[in-house]
C-alpha positions, -999 to 999 in steps of 0.1 A, spaced: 238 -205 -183 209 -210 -204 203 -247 -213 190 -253 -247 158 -270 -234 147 -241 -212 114 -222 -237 104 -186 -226 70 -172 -235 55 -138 -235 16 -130 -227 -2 -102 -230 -18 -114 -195 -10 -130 -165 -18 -168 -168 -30 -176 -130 -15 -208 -126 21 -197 -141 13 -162 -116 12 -185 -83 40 -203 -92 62 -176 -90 50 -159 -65 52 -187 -42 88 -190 -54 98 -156 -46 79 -156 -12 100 -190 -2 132 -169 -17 123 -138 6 117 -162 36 154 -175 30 167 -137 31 144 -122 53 134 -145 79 112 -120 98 89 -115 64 71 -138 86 59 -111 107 43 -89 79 5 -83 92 -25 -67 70 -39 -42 86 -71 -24 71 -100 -1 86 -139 9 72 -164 33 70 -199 21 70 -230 35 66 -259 37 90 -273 4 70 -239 -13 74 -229 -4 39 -187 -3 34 -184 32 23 -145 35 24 -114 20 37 -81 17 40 -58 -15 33 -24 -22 39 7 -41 64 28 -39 89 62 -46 89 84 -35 120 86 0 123 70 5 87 33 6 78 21 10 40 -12 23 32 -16 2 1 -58 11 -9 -78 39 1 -106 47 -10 -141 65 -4 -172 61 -21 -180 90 -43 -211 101 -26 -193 100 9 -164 121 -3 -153 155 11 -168 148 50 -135 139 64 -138 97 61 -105 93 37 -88 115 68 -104 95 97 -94 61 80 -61 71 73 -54 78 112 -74 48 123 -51 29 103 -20 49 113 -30 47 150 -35 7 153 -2 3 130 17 30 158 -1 3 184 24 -24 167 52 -2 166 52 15 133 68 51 131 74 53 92 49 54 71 49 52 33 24 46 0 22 52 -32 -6 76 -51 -3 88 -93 -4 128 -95 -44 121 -105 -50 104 -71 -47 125 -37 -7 137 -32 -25 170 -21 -46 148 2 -16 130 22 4 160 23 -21 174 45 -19 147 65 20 148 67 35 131 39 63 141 18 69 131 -20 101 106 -12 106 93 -49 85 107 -80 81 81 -113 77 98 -146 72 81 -177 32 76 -180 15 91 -207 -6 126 -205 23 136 -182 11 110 -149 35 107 -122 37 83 -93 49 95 -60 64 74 -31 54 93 -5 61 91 35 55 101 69 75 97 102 62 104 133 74 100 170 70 77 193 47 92 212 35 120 185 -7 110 181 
């Protein structure tokens, strides 16, 4: 039950200090539940150029058999040679190295959906609801255990 002390605010932004409080709460709550959280592991991958120059990568975790591919991204001028495609399978390949067969992300409808289903993915979940008729997928790929 409520108490009559307890004050709730609203902001229009994400006060930092309020931010890490919860968040820290809710990962000390998902420790309780789901001991082996523990095990999570980023994972991410880059292009560079011939100067050394990050021109893409890919970001995400590893969680048992599950890797999300949270960021990818390209650099305009490098686009259309093939890098998004490489750094997707770099990432997939060293996240099948720690046991990952299901793979999963999230893209909007203005992002790539074409792009991962050509590598494999499947629309699993589709959000409507954004304006100028956006739509988020959840999209995913399984492979087997010893598919490359």
């Amino acid at each position: 039950m409520i108490d009559r002390a307890d004050r709730f605010e609203i902001h229009d932004a994400v006060p930092p200090v309020e931010a890490r409080i919860v968040d820290d709460g809710l990962g000390d709550a998902n420790e309780l539940a789901a001991p082996s959280i523990a095990t999570v592991a980023q994972l991410s991958c880059f292009a560079r150029d011939a100067e050394g120059v990050v021109i893409g990568g890919a970001l995400g975790r590893t969680w048992g058999e599950c890797g999300e591919l949270q960021t990818l991204w390209v650099a305009p001028a490098h686009r259309q040679r093939g890098i998004a495609t490489r750094l997707v399978r770099l990432f997939e390949s060293r996240a099948r190295e720690r046991g990952c067969r299901t793979f999963y992300l999230y893209t909007f409808s203005f992002q790539a959906p074409r792009f991962y289903q050509s590598l494999g993915y499947r629309p699993a979940h589709e959000i409507r609801g954004f304006p100028d008729g956006i739509v988020k997928y959840l999209m995913m790929r399984t492979v087997a255990s010893d598919e490359s």
